[in-house]
KOLFI-424999 format. One record per residue (C-alpha): residue number from 1; residue in one letter; y, x, z negated. Coordinates in Angstrom, 1 decimal. Each point is the difference from the previous one (the first is absolute). Example, Ala and Ser with C-alpha at 12.3 -4.5 7.8 and 13.67 -1.06 7.14 Angstrom:
residues 2
  resi  resn      yy      xx      zz
     1     A    -4.5    12.3    -7.8
     2     S     3.4     1.4     0.7
//
This chain:
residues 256
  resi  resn      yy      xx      zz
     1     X    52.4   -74.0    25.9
     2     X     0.1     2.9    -2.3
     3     X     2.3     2.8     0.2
     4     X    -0.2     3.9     1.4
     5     X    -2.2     1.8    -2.8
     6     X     2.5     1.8    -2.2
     7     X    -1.0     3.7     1.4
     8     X     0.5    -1.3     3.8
     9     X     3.5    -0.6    -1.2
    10     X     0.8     3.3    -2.1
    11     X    -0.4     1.8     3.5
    12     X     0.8    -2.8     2.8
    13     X     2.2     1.0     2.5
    14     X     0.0     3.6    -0.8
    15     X     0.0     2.7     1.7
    16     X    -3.4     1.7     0.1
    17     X     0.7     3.2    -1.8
    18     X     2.1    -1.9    -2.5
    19     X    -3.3    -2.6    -0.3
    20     X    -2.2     2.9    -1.0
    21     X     2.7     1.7    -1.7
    22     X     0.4    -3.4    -2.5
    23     X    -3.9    -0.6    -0.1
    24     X    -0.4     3.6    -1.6
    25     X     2.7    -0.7    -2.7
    26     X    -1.8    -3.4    -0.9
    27     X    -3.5     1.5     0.1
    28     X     1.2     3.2    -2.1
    29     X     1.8    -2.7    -3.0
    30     X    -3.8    -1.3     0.2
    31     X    -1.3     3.5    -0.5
    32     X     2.3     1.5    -2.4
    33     X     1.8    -2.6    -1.7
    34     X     1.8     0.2    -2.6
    35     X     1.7     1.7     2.1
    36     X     4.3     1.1     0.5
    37     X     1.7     0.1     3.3
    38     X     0.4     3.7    -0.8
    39     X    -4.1     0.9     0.0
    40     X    -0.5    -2.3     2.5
    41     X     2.7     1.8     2.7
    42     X    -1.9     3.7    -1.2
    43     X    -3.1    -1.7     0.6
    44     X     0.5    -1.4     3.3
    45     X     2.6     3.0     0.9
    46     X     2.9    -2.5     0.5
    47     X     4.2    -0.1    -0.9
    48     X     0.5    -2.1    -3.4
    49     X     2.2    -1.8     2.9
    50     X    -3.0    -0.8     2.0
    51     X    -2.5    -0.9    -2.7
    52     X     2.6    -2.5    -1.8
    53     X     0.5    -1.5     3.0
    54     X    -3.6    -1.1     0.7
    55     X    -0.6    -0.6    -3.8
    56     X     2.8    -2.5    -0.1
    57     X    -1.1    -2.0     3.2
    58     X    -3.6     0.1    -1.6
    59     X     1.2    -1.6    -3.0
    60     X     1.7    -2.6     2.0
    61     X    -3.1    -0.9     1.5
    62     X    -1.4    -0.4    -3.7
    63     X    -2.7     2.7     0.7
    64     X     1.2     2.7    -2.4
    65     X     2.1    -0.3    -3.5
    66     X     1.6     2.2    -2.3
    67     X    -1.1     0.6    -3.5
    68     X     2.5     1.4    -2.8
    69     X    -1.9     2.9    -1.4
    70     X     1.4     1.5    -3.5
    71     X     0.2     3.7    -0.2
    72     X    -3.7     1.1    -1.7
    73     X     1.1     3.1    -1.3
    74     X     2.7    -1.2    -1.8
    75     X     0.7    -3.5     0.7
    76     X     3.8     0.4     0.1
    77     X     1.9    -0.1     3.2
    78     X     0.5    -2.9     2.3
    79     X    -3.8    -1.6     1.4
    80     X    -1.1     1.7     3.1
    81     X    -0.6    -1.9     2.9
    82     X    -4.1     0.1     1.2
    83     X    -0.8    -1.8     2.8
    84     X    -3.8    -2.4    -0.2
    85     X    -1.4    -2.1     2.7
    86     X     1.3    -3.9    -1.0
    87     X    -3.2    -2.5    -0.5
    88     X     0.7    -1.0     3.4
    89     X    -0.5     3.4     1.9
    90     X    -2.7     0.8    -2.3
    91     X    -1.9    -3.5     1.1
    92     X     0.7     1.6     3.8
    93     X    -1.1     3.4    -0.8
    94     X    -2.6     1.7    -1.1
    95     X    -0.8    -2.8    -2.7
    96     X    -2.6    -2.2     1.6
    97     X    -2.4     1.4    -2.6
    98     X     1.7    -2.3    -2.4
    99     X    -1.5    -3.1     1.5
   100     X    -3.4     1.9     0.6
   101     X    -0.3     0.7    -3.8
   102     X     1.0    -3.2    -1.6
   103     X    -2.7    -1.5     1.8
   104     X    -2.4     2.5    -1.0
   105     X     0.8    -0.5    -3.6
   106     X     0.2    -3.7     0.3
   107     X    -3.5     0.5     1.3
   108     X    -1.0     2.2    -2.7
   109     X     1.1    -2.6    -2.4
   110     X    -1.9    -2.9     1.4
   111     X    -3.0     2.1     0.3
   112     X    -0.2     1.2    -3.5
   113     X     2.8    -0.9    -2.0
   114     X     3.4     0.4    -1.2
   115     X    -1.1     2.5    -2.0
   116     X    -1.4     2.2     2.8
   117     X     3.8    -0.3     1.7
   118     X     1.1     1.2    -4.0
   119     X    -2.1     2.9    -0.1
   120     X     1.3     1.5     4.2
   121     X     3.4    -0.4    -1.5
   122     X    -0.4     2.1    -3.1
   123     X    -1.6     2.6     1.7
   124     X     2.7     0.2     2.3
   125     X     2.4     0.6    -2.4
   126     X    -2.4     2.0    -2.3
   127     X     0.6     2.7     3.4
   128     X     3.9    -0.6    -0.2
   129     X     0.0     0.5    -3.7
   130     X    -2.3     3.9     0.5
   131     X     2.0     0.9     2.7
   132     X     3.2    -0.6    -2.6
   133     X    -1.3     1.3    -3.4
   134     X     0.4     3.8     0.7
   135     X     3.9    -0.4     1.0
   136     X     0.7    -2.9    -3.0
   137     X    -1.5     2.6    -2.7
   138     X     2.3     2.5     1.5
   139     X     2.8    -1.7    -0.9
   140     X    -0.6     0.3    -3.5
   141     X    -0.1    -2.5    -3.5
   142     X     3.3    -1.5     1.2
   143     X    -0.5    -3.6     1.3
   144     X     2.8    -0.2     2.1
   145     X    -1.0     3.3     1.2
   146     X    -3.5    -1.4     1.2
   147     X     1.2    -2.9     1.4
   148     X     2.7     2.0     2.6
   149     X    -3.1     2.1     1.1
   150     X    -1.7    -3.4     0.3
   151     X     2.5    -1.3     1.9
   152     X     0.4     3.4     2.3
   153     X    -4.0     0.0     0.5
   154     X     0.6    -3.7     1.4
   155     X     2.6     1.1     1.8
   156     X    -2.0     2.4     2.1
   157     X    -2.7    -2.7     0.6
   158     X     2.7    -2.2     1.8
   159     X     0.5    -2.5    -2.9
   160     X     4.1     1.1    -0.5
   161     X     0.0     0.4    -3.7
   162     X     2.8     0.1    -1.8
   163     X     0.5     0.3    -4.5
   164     X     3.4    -1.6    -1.5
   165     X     0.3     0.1    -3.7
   166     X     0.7    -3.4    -2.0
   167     X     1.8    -0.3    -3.3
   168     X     1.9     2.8    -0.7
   169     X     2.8    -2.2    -1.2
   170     X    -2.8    -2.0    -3.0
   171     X     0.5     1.1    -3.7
   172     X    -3.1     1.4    -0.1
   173     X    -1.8     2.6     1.9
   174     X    -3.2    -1.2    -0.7
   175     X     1.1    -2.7     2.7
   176     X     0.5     2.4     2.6
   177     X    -2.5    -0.8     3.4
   178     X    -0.1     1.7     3.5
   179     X    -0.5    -2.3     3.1
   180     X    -2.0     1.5     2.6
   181     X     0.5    -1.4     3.6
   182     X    -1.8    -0.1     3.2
   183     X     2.2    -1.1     2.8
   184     X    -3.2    -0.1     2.5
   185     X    -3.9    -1.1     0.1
   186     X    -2.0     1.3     2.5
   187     X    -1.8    -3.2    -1.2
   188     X     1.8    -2.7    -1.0
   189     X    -2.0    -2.6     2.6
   190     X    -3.0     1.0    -1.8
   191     X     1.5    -0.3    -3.2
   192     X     1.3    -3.2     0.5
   193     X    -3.8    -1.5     0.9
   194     X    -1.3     2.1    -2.7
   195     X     2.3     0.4    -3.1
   196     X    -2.8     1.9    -1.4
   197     X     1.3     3.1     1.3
   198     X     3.1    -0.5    -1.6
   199     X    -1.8    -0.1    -3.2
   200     X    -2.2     2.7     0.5
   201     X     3.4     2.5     0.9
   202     X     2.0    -1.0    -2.6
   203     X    -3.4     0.7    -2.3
   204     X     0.4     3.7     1.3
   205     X     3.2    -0.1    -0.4
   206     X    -0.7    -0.6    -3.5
   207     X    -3.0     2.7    -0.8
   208     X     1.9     2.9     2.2
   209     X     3.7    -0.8    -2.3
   210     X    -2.4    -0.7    -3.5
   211     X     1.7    -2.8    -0.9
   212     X    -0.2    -3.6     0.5
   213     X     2.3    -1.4     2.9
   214     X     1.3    -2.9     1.2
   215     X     0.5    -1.1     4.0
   216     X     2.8    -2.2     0.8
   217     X     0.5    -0.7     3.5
   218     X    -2.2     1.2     3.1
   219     X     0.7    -0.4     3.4
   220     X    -3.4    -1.7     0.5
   221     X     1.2    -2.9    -2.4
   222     X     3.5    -0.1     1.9
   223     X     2.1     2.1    -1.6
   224     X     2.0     2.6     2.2
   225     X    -1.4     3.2    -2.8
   226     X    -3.0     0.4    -1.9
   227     X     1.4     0.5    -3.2
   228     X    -1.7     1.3    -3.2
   229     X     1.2     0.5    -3.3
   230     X    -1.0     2.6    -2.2
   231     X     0.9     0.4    -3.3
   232     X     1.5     3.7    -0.5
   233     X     1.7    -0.9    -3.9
   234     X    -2.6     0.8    -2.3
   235     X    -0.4     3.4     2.1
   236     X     3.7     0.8    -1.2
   237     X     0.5    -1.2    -3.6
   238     X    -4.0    -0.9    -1.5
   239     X     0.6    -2.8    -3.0
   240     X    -0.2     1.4    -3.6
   241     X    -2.7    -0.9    -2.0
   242     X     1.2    -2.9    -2.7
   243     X     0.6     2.0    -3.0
   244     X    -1.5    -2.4    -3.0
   245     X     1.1    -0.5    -3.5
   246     X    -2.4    -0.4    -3.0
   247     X     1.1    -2.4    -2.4
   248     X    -1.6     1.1    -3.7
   249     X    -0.5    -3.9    -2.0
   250     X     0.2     0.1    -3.6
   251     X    -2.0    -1.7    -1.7
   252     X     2.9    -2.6    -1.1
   253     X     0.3    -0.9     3.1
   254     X    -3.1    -0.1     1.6
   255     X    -0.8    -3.8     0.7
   256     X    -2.2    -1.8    -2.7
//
């Protein structure tokens, strides 16, 4: 016989203030999230006190999780804390779409093709990558500079992005690479039945930075981060051209 549904059990035995009180926190981390314990108590006009309290019986019931946000502005500092809904609250609310579009698009594809599947996925992220442009180009020439606003424009969108910078320690600066990081996917179910979109992002990724990159994980193939690596070297030190030699052959020693 299965067990109480996961929500029943976030508020069972409650009082009934404290039930409504609990079910606002959970539906706001489904609103707002990312989203600290500080925004959420101004939100909801609670005490940190009060709001902590209900977060950390939520996450006991698996139906939020925290996500270790670095600093945008200047990435320094300890992470901040942002609260998400987990993949289980997000299957109990407010993401029943989910199911309703992967069997639309597995219906698109058997009714005219992979490629028509191909073509909904690149325009989706043909929008993301508009919506983007203005506040990439901002940012400057600087590749590491695009690719923080890249990860702040996720960010607002709910995916938790995040840049680190890789090889500062190499011999040589043209070795240097930024890895932006998205904590959360507002589609990962989708994703995982379709890694097409997956594709198709990391293809924006690529026009909106102007440089080829490279994904290596993504939480629709299992990892706990999508990760993508972006080579920010040849931005810092570009390559000299080889300088070449002319060697004059007399006629000695030209070969017979």
């Amino acid at each position: 016989m299965p067990g109480p549904d996961p929500v029943v059990r976030a508020t069972a035995g409650l009082p009934e203030n404290e039930e409504r009180t609990r079910d606002r926190v959970l539906h706001a981390v489904l609103e707002e999230g990312p989203v600290s314990a500080a925004e959420l108590g101004e939100l909801l006009g609670f005490t940190p006190a009060a709001v902590r309290r209900h977060l950390d019986a939520l996450s006991r019931q698996g139906l939020v999780e925290v996500k270790l946000v670095a600093n945008q502005s200047t990435g320094a500092g300890r992470p901040a804390r942002r609260y998400v809904l987990s993949h289980r609250g997000q299957a109990k609310l407010g993401n029943d779409y989910l199911d309703i579009a992967t069997e639309a698009l597995a219906e698109l594809g058997r009714a005219a093709g992979p490629e028509a599947v191909d073509a909904f996925a690149a325009r989706r992220f043909e929008a993301m990558e508009r919506r983007y442009r203005p506040a990439v180009e901002a940012a400057g020439e600087s590749l590491a500079a695009r690719a923080e606003a890249l990860s702040a424009a996720l960010s607002a969108d709910g995916f938790v992005g995040s840049t680190r910078t890789v090889g500062t320690n190499l011999p040589r600066a043209t070795m240097l690479s930024v890895q932006l990081c998205q904590g959360h996917c507002p589609i990962q179910d989708l994703a995982r039945e379709f890694p097409v979109f997956c594709e198709k992002e990391t293809q924006a990724f690529s026009r909106l930075l102007g440089v080829d990159v490279r994904r290596l994980s993504t939480l629709a193939g299992g990892g706990h981060v999508c990760t993508t690596h972006i080579p920010v070297g040849r931005n810092h030190a570009p390559q000299r051209a080889e300088k070449r030699t002319r060697v004059k052959i007399t006629k000695q020693e030209r070969p017979r």
